[in-house]
C-alpha positions in Angstrom: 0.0 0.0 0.0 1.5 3.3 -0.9 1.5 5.9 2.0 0.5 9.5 1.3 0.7 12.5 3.6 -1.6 14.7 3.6 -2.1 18.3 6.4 -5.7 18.1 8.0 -7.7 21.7 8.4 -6.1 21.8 12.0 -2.4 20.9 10.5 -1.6 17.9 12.2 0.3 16.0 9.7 -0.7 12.5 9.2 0.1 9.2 6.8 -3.2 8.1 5.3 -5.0 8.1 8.9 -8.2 10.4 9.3 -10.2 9.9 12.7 -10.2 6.2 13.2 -10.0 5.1 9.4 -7.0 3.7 7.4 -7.3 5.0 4.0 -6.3 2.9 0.8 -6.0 4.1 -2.7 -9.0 4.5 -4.1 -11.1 5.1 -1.4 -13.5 8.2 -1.7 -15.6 11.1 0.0 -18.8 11.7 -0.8 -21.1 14.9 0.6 -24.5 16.3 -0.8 -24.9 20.2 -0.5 -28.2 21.3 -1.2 -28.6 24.1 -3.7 -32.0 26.0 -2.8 -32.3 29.4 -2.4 -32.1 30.7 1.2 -33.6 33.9 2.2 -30.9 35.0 5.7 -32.6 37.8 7.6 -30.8 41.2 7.8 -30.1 41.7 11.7 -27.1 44.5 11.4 -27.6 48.2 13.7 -29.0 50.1 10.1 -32.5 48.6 10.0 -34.9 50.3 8.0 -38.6 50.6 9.8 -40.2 50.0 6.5 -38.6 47.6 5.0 -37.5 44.2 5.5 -34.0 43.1 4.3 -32.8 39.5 3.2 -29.6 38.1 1.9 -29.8 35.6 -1.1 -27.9 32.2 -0.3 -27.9 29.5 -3.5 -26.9 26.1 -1.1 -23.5 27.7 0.4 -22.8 30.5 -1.9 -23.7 34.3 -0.9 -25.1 36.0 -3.6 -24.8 39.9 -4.3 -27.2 41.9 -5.6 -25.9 44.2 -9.3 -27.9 47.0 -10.1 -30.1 48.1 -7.6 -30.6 48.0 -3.8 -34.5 48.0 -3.2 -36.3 45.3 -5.0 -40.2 46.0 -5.2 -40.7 42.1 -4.7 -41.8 40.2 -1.7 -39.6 38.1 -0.2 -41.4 35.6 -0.7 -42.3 35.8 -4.3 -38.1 36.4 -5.1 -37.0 32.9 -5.7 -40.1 32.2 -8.1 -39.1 35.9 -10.3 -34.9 34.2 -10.3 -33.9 32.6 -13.7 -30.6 31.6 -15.0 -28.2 33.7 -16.8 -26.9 32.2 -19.5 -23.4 32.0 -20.5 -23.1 32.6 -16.5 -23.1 29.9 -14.3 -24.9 31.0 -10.5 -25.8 34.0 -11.6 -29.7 35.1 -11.6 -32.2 37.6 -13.6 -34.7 39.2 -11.4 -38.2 39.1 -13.9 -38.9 42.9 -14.0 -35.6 44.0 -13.2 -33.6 44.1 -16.4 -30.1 45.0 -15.8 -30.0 43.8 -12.2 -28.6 40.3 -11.2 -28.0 38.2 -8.6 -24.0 36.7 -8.7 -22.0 34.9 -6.1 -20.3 37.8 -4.1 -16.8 36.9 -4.9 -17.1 37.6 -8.4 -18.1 41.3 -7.7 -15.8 43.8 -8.7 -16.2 47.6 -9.9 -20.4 47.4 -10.0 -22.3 48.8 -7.1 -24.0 45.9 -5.1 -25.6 45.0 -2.0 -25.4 41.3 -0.3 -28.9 42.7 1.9 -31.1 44.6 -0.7 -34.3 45.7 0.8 -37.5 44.2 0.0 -41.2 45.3 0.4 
């Protein structure tokens, strides 16, 4: 059996041993993560009286708001106006918001954005 090292997330090194498990070549990892959309309640000191304010969360990924910061949209009704961009993997048309999109927030760059749009 061939032995390969590998540094664990706490970086203790080991030689193929992870908890109480031998490893072999071959042998695999296998986890599920759930792509949905997520609505994450805004619950920072600028609340706005009127208005409530959500994050958008595909499975893991935070996703940032391009082109506007107040969406006329209940937050309930959001994930049913999404649809795919395409040519852009993860990132989502608003219906009735041309020009605005939702992206993963690491890809943002130069445009104005907000991760917590507010929402009537």
């Amino acid at each position: 059996m061939m032995q390969k090292c590998f540094t664990s997330a706490i970086g203790l090194r080991s030689r193929n041993r992870l908890g109480n498990r031998i490893w072999s070549d071959g042998d695999r990892i296998t986890f599920d993560l759930p792509f949905d959309f997520r609505l994450v309640p805004y619950t920072g000191l600028d609340q706005d009286k009127d208005h409530d304010r959500y994050a958008l969360k595909y499975g893991p990924i935070l996703l940032a708001l391009v082109g506007e910061t107040d969406l006329d949209i209940a937050s309930g009704a959001l994930a049913s106006r999404l649809t795919s961009v395409a040519g852009n993997p993860l990132h989502f048309g608003i219906t009735g918001y041309p020009g605005c999109q939702y992206m993963p927030y690491w890809q943002v760059q130069a445009e104005g954005f907000t991760c917590f749009p507010t929402m009537r």
